[in-house]
Each structure stands twice: as structure tokens, then as C-alpha cells.
N, C-alpha and C positions, 0 to 999 in steps of 0.2 A: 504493500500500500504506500504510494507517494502522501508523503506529511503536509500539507499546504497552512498557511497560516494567511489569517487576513485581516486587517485592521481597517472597516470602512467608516468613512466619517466624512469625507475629505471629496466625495462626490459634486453632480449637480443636487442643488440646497445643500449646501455647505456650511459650514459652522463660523459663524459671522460673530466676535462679542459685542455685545450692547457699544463697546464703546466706539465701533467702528462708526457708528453713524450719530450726526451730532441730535437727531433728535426722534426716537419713534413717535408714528402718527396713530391714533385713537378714530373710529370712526365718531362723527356727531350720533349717531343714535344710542351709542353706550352713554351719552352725557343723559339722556330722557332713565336710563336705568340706575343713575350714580344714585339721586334721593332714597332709592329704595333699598340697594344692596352695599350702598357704603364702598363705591367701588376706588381702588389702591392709583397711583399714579400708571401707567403703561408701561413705564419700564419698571414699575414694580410685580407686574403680571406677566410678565414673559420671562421665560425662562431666561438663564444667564449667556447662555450659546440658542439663542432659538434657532431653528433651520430656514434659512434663506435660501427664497425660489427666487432666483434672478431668469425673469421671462424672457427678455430683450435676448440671451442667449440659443433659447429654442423657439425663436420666430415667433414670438407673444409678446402681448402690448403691457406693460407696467399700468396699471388701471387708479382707479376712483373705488373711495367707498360709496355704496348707497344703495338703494334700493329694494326691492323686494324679488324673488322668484317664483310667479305662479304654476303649480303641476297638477298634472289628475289624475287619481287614481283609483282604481275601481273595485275596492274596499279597504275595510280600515286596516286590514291586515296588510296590506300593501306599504305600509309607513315603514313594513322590512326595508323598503329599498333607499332610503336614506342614509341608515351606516354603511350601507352598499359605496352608495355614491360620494358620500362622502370621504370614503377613502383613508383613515387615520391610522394606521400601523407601526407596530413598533420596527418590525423593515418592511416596505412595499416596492411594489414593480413600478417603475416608469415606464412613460411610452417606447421604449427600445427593451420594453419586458427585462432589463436588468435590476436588479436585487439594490435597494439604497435604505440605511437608516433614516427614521422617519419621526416615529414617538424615540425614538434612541436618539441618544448621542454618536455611538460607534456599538460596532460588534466587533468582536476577535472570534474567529473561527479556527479549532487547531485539531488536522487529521479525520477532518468532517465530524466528529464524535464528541469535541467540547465547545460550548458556545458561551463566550461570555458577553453581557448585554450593559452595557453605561448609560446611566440615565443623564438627562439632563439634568444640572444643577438649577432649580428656582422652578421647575415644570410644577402645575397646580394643576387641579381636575377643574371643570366648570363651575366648584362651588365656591374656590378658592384655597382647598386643602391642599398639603402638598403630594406629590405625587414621587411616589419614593420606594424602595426594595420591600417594604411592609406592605405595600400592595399585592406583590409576588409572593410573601411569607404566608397571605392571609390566603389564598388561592391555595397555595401550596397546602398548609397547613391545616386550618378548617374548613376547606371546602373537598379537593382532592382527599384527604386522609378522612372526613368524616362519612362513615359509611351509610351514613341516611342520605346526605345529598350528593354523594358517587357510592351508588352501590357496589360499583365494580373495581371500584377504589381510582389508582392513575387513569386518564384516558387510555382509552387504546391506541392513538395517535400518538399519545407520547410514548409507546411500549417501543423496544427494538429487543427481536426476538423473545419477547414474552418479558423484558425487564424493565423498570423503570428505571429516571433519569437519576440520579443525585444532583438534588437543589443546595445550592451554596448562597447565602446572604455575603458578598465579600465586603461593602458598607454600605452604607445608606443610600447608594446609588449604583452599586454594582451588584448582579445575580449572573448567578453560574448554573446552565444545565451540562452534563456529562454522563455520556454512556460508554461503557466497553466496546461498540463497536461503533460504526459510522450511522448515520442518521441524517441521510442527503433530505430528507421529507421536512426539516423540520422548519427552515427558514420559510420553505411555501405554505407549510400550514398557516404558518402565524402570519403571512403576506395576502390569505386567499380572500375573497369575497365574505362569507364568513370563518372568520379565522378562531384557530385557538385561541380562548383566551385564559393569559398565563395572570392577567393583572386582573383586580375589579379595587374600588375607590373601598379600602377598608374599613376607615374611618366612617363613612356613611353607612355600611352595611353590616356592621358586629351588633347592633341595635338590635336586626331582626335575627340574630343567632344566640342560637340557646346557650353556648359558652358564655358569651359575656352580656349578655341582656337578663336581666331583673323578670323573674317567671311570671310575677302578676302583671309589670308592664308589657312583657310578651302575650299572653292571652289577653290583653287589651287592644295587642295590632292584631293576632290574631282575629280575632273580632272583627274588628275594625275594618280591614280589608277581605273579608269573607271568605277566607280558606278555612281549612281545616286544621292543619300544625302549623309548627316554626316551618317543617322543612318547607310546605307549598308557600308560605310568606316568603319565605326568604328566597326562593325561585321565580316568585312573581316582582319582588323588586329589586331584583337583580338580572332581571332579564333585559339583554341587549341585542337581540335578533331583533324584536320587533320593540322600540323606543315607546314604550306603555306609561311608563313611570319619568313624571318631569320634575322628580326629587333624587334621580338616579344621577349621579355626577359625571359626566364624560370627556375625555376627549376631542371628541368631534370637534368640527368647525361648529355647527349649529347645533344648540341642544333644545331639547322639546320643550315645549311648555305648554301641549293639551294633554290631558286625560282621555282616552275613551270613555265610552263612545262619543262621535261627535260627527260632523260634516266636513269640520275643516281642522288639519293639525297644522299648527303653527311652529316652525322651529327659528329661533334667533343664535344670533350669533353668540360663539363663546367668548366672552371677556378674555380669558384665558389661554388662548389657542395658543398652539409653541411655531405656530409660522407667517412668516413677516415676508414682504417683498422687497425687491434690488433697494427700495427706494424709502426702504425703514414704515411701509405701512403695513399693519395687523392685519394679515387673512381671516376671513375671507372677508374680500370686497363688497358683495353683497350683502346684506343685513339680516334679510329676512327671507326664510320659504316657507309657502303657502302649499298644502298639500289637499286640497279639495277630492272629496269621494264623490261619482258618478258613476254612473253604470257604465260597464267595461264597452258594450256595445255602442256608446255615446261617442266617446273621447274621440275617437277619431273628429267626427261631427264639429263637436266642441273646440278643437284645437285648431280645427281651420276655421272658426270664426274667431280667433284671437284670445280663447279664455284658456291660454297656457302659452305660458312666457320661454317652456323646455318642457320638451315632451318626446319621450323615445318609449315607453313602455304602453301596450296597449293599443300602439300602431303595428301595420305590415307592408309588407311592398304593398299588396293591392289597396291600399289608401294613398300611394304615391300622388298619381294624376289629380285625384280634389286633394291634396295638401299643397300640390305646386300651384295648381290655379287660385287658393285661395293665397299667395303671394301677392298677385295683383288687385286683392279688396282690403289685406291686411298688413301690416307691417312684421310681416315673417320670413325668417329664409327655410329652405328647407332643404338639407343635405342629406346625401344617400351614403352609410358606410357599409361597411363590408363583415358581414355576420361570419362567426368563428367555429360554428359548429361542422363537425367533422360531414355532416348532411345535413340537409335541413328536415326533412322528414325520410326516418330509419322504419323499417320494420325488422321487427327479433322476435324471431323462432324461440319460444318458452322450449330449452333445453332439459327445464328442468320440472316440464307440466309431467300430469299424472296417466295421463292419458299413454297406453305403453306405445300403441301405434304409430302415432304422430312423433312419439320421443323417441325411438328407434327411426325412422326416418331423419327427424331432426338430426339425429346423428352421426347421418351419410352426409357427408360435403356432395357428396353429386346432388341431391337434392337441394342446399344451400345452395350452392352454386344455378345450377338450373333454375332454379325462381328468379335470381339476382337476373343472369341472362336472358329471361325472357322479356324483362322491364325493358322499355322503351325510353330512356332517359331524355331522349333530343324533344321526344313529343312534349314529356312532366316539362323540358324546361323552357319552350319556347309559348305551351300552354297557359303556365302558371307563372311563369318569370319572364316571357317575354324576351326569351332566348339571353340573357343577361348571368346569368349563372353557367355553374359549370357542371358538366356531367360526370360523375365521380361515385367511387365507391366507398363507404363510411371509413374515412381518412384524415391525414391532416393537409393544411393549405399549403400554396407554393409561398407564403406568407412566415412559415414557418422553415430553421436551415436545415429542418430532418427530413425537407422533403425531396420524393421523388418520384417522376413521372407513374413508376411501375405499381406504383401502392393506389393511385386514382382509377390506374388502369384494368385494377385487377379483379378479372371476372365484372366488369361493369358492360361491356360490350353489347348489343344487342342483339341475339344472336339466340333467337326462337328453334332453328334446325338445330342446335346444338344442345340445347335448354330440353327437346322434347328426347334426342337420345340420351343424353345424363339420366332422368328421370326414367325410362324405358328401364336402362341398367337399374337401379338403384330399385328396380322389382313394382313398380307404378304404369307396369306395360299394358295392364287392364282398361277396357274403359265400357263406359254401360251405354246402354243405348243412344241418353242424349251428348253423346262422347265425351263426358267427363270418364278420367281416370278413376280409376275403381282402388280404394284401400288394400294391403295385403287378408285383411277379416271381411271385405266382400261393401265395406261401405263407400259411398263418393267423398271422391276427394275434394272436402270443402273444409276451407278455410276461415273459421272464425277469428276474422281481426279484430283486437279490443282498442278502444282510444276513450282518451278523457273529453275530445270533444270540443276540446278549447281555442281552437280557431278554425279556422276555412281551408286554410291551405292543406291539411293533412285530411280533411274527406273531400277536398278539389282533386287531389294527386291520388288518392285511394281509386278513384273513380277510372282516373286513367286506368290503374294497375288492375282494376278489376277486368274489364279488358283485355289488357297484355295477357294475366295470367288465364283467362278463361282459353284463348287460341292454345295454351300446352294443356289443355286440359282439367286444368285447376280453377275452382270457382271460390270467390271467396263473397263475404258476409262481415257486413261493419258492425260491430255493439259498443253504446256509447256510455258510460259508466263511469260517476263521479270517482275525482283524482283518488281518492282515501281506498276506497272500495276497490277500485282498479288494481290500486298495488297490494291490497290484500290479496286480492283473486292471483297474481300476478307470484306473489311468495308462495300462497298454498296449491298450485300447480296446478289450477282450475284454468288458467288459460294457454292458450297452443301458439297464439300471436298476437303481439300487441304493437301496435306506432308509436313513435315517439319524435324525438331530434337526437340527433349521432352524439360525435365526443362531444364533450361542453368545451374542450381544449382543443383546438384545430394549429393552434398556432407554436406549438410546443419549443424550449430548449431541452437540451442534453442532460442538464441540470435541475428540468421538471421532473416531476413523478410519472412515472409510464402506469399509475393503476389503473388508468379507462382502461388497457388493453387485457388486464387481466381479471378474474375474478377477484375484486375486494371489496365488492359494497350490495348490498340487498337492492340497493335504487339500479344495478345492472340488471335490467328485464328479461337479457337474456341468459342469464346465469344467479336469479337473486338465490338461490340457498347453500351455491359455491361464493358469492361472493358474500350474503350473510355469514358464512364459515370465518373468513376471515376479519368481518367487522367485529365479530363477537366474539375476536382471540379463541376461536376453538371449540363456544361452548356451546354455538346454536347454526344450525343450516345442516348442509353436509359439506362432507370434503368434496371436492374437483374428482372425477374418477374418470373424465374424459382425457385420454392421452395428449392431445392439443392445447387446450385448459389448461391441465398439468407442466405443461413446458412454457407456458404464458408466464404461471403462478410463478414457477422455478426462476424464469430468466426477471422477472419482476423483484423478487426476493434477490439476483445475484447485482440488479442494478444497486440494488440497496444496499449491498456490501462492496460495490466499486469504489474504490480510492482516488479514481482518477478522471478527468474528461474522458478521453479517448474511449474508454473502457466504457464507460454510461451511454456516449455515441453508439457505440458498436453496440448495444444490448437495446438501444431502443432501435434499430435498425431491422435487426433480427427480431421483435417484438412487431412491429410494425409490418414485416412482411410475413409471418406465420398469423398473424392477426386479419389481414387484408386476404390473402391467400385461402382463407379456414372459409372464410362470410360467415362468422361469428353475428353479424348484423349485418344487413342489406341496405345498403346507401342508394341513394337517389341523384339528388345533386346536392350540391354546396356553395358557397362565394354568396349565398342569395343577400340582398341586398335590405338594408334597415333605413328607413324615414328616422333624420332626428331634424327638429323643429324647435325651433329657437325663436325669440325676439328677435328683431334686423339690429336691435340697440346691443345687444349683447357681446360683447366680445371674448374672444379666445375660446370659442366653444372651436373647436378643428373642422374644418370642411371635408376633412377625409378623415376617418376613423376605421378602428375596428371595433365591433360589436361584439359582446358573449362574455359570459358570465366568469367562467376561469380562466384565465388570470386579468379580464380587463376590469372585472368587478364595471360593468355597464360602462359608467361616464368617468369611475372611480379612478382609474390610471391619469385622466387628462384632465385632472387638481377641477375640479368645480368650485374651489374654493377660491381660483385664479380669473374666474370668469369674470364680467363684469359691464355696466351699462354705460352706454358714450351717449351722451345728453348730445353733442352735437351730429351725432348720426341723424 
């Protein structure tokens, strides 16, 4: 194993002291909140090294504070996508998807396997506490070690090969994780969309735990907040997936300040925030987001008449043409980026349904194979995309350095003569009267596709394949069934096949995790009780018994113990083409294109983007915090 060591700090947003600049600037709308919360001078609220984005460097305008950002979203459960967007990490990915300290100061990395992590001196949480290694201690200590609120004790994320980390307080600003062996996973966990999290504001949250909160004054919040124990209290306000609690102290750039339910969440800016521009002003520029609940079927509607100021979720391409025409009644631009999913609509063969028929088929690659082939991808993409996408098999993009022609190409071809001898071999040589293919047990070969239903694009393009695949013989049948239920039926091997969207990661490094390719998460459809196996350390799913799987898993697990670039290159390479190769999942197209809508006043939103959830976290890569409105536009 090559030793590498790395001391990052010294990147873009770089470590600037206070005294470099002769004066940091406050926006005027913290002055409307000084009467209330007794706010400290500005250099007394930033940390002592905050991190400086100097924009003018990456083709971005050094902006103004002010304003407000209106979104919509199509229920209240949606306010997830906020710490999304917002972006706050203790290291996160910039647009050139490279690794920068962020909530840190620096990290030293030594031999991939120890991680030490430097806080900022003077960093506060939103309420004004300090923000310090007793964040990490309390995380560590009462929350990880107590077996009421981790029953399973460490995450499983933090495990490498079934052990946990040792946690080191080394002062009041430094913490140490360290495993025996390498642990390439861990800087992207903590970097993802929703990341681990190692910190929570402790000082605000020992209140509601049973160590150090007063029992009567506990069955008082208990109460109070209508759970049932400490432990559901203390999961309900400490919960940061979806920003419920506007007493919870955070990070972010904006923090909340509605309660549910309601119609509209309001979040303001943090006093507190640890990033400043080239030009000594407080991020974010913007002041305020407005996050308005409407019906999902609406928003499109809504956003081309002006009532959203940023709006990417809840659109699709096919709202492209009325978003661009409503350009010329409203003051909006609207740019098209480029979506990261490995396809845009997958179908996966339930490998691991109950049915023995279909699961022994599933099993033959000539039948995977031979359905992929009989798709007519140029029809899907000139039908549904307007020939703007690209035809490809569930892969990663030319976007990405691990790409390569052969992995798009493979078995996507359309090539129905070949699709109907595959399947012939593969014992489907039957067919009944109205020439459907006949099962090996005497039944027709139909296809129950399941889907959640949740947009148009995926029963638009089913329709085609219905089609395609009826010409080999194969007739399939849509059933639409709420998300929850779906991936129930989905784990308990009640379904044969289901739709979805491909990798969430299309744009991958060397340096990423290869688990889309292999079995390790139950949310894999087409393997969830090999991949539940290994979500749940062992204890629940089944093992991988398919020999292909099995070699995924393997070379998965050997990335994980690589020491070196070259060596994680080479294993996602060979992951990538036994993956591609297998049609483990059946890709359609991909590159398809996303609507983001903006004000025309807004700057430094990107006119070219990438879209998708790992690793762009949405808008979260391209600092929304940096955005900002030009009064003289």
C-alpha cells in the first residue's frame, strides 16, 4: 500500500485571517434582527480563518447582499431539499467534483485509514454557540454509543470490515477518526447530498437526552412535543434531513424559522455563517428563501408565470417549450443542464423476486441481454427527448474520466433478430397462439412492470417498450403503486420488474465509491436482499449467490482496500465492464436534459450545469449561497 499524506486547507476558498481585509461587511437585514437577538459585531461572528470564495476566479461576479429567493415545492416534506442545496460540509465537492475543506479548517489524511479534521477557530452554530470537538464527542459518545438511539450501535458506514473507527478528541478543535485498514468511503460520505453526520450542536440538544436533562423536565418536553420517550424527542429535534425544528442550530447559510405545518417555510440567513466573499462580505448574498407548497402538478404552470424566482425540482424537459416562451411575458431565463443519471428511465429485472420462473430466467444474461436489445432506443429518444439525449446502456457519462465508449455500447444496440435468438436459446422458444412466448411451466410471457408513477416520462417511454418488446414476443403490463409500498413489494420479492432512473452517479472519479455497481443497499431494485445483506452488516437480506454479483461484491470490497489511484482506476474499470456487460439493469438513454429557471436579476446561477443528486447534491456544488440579484439588470 502506497502511504499518501494530505494537508488540505490551502485550496479555492482558502483560509483568509480576519485581518487581511480592512473591514467585513454585514448585510442591512441582520440590522432588523440585532433588537431581538443581541447580535455581536461581524467580525465577532465569523470564525477567525473563515473560508473565502473568491468568485472573480471561477468566472463569477462578486455580488450584493439583499433580497429574497422564491421556490415551490410540492409538499412540506420537500423542505429536505434545502440542506441539499444549501451545501454546508465539513469537506465538499466543487464544480470540478474535487474534495475541499469547507465546515473544516484542513484535513490530514494518512495511508487513506486516518483522518484528522481542524476546526475553525471562533466557528459558532446559528444560535451563537460555539462550534467545537464536543460536538463530535457528543455524536460520538451519547448518541453513537447509546443503544436506544443507535440500536446497532456505530453506523454501518463508519464500519470497515465489520470494525469501528477510534474517535480521538486531540483539542478543542481537532478530532481524529482511525481504522486499521483504508476507508476511501469516508470523505464522500461526509461530502454527499445527505451526508454522515459526525457533529450535531450539543449544547442545544443534551436538554432533550436522558443523561443530562432533569427527568421531570424531560416528561415535560416529552409532552410537550407529543412523542412518546426521550429517545422519539430527541430524534424529532435533532432531525436535519428535513429542517422541522427552527430551534435546531445549524450551519447552513439559511436557517429555518417555520414550524410545520404550514404553506410557506421561510428560511433567513445565518448571522453566523463561516463564508465570506473576495471582497470581505458575509455569505450568503441573498437574505431570505421562501419555500411555498403547491401541488407538484402546478409548479411547472406557476413558475412560468413568475411565482419562483429558482426552480429546478418538479420540472422536466417536457415543460421546456412553455418555460422558454414564458421568457418573453416574464423576467426569467431558462437554462437546460445536463442530468447525471447513469439513464434516465432503467428497468430491473427483480433478481431476487419469488416467483422461481421468472428468477431463473432473470438469471440467464441471454434473456437480460435480449430484452435490452430489442429496445429501440433512437425511437425513446427522438420521441421523448427530441432526439437531444443519448442512447446508452445504464452507465456512466462521457462527463465522467472513467468513461468509455464500450460501457454505452454495450448490448444497447437495437437488434430485435438477435434479441429473438438469445431468448429462443435461453428455453423461451414456445409461443401460444397469439405469439406470445410461452413460460418454461406453460404460462405467457408477461411482464409485470411496477412504477411509483411519479412522472410522465417513464409510462411515455414504457409505452414505447411495450411495443418493442411485444415484436420478441414479450408483452408487458404497467402497475402503479405508491413509493412506500413499491419498495416493500420490491424487498419481499413480490415483484419481477420494476422502473426507475439508473446510477444516481453518472459522472464518477476513481476516488468515488463504485457501490451503485455492486450489491450494497436494499434501495438497489435489482438486487435489494443482496444489497440489504450488506447494508445491514450481515444481519438481514441474503448473501449475493449469483456468481456475477459475487465478483461485483468482491472487486467492490478490493476497491476498498486499494492504496493507490491507479489500482481504484483499474477496479472500477473492470466493475464497470462486468456491470455493463451482465445488464444487471437495462438502460434506455441518458445526457437527458433538466429546465433550471431562475430570475433574469439573479446572478451566478451557471448557464451550463450538471444535474443529479450524487455528488452534485442538485444546485449544492454551485455555492447558492454565491448567487445573487443585480438591481441594475
Amino acid at each position: 500500500m502506497i502511504k499518501r499524506r494530505h494537508v488540505l486547507g490551502l485550496l479555492a476558498g482558502s483560509l483568509i485571517p480576519v485581518r487581511s481585509f480592512a473591514a467585513y461587511r454585514d448585510s442591512e437585514y441582520l440590522k432588523t434582527l440585532n433588537a431581538a437577538e443581541s447580535l455581536a459585531p461581524i467580525s465577532e461572528r465569523l470564525p477567525k480563518s473563515p473560508r473565502v470564495i473568491k468568485l472573480s476566479q471561477s468566472g463569477k461576479l462578486p455580488g450584493r447582499h439583499g433580497g429574497t429567493i422564491r421556490m415551490l415545492i410540492g409538499g412540506q416534506r420537500d423542505i429536505r431539499y434545502m440542506p441539499i442545496n444549501s451545501y454546508a460540509r465539513l469537506v465538499g465537492y466543487n464544480e470540478h467534483l474535487q474534495l475541499e475543506p469547507d465546515i473544516l479548517e484542513s484535513f490530514e489524511i494518512s495511508e487513506d485509514r486516518i483522518f484528522t479534521f481542524r476546526l475553525r477557530d471562533g466557528h459558532r452554530w446559528s444560535d451563537g454557540s460555539e462550534f467545537t470537538a464536543e460536538d463530535f464527542q457528543y455524536v460520538w459518545d451519547d448518541m453513537f454509543h447509546n443503544k436506544k438511539l443507535f440500536k446497532g450501535g456505530v453506523p454501518a458506514s463508519l464500519k470497515v470490515n465489520d470494525k469501528p473507527p477510534r474517535f480521538e478528541v486531540l483539542d478543542r478543535l481537532t478530532v481524529r477518526y482511525s481504522w486499521d485498514d483504508p476507508n476511501p468511503d469516508f470523505l464522500a460520505d461526509i461530502a454527499s447530498p445527505s451526508p454522515l453526520r459526525l457533529m450535531h450542536p450539543a449544547a442545544y440538544l443534551k436538554q432533550f437526552h436522558v443523561k443530562y436533562q432533569d427527568k421531570s423536565k424531560l416528561a415535560s418536553l416529552i409532552k410537550e412535543q407529543g412523542v412518546e420517550d426521550w429517545v422519539a424527542l430527541h430524534q424529532k429535534m435533532s432531525r436535519t434531513v428535513r429542517p422541522e425544528n427552527p430551534d435546531l442550530p445549524t450551519l447552513d447559510a439559511w436557517r429555518p424559522r417555520t414550524p410545520p405545518p404550514a404553506g410557506r417555510f421561510v428560511f433567513e440567513r445565518n448571522p453566523y455563517y463561516h463564508r465570506v466573499d473576495e471582497n470581505g462580505l458575509q455569505l450568503p448574498y441573498v437574505d431570505r428563501v421562501l419555500m411555498d407548497v403547491s401541488s407538484s402538478d402546478l409548479i411547472a404552470a406557476k413558475t412560468g408565470t413568475g411565482e419562483s424566482d429558482l426552480q429546478v425540482t418538479n420540472l422536466d424537459f417536457a415543460d421546456y417549450t412553455f418555460l422558454k416562451n414564458a421568457e418573453q411575458r416574464y423576467p426569467l431565463t431558462v437554462d437546460l443542464w445536463k442530468r447525471i443519471q447513469g439513464t434516465r428511465v432503467a428497468l430491473m429485472p427483480n433478481l431476487n423476486c419469488k416467483d422461481e420462473v421468472w428468477r431463473k430466467l432473470w438469471w440467464d444474461v441471454r434473456v437480460r441481454r435480449a430484452l435490452s436489445l430489442a429496445i429501440n432506443r433512437r425511437e425513446i429518444n427522438k420521441a421523448a427527448f427530441f432526439g437531444l439525449a443519448r442512447e446508452s446502456s445504464n452507465t456512466i457519462l462521457p462527463e465522467s474520466p472513467l468513461f468509455r465508449a464500450e460501457y454505452r455500447e454495450a448490448w444497447s444496440a437495437y437488434d430485435p433478430a438477435l434479441a429473438n435468438r438469445l431468448l429462443d436459446e435461453a428455453g423461451l422458444d414456445r409461443r401460444g397462439s397469439g405469439g406470445e412466448r410461452l413460460l418454461p411451466d406453460g404460462r405467457s410471457a408477461r411482464i409485470i412492470i411496477e412504477t411509483a408513477g411519479e412522472n410522465t416520462v417513464e409510462s411515455d417511454v414504457l409505452e414505447l417498450i411495450r411495443d418493442h418488446w411485444y415484436e420478441v414476443g414479450i408483452k408487458i403490463f404497467v402497475r402503479v403503486s405508491q413509493r412506500e409500498l413499491l419498495r416493500r413489494r420490491v424487498k419481499g420479492g413480490e415483484t419481477i420488474m420494476t422502473v426507475a432512473q439508473g446510477l444516481d452517479n453518472g459522472v464518477p472519479t476513481a476516488d468515488m465509491s463504485p457501490k451503485e455497481l455492486a450489491p450494497t443497499s436494499d434501495d438497489q431494485m435489482q438486487w435489494p436482499l443482496w444489497g440489504l445483506y450488506h447494508q445491514s452488516a450481515n444481519n438481514d437480506g441474503r448473501a449475493p449467490d449469483m456468481p456475477e454479483a459475487v465478483a461485483l461484491y468482491k472487486l467492490f470490497s478490493d476497491w476498498r482496500a486499494a492504496g493507490d489511484f491507479a489500482s481504484r482506476e483499474r477496479i472500477w474499470h473492470a466493475m464497470l465492464n462486468l456491470y455493463t456487460d451482465q445488464v444487471f439493469t437495462i438502460g434506455t438513454v441518458n445526457a437527458t436534459l433538466q429546465p433550471v429557471v431562475h430570475s433574469s436579476r439573479l446572478r451566478n446561477v451557471p448557464k451550463d450545469g450538471l444535474y443529479g443528486f450524487a455528488p452534485m447534491s442538485y444546485l449544492g456544488v454551485y455555492m447558492p449561497d454565491t448567487f445573487w440579484y443585480d438591481d441594475h439588470a
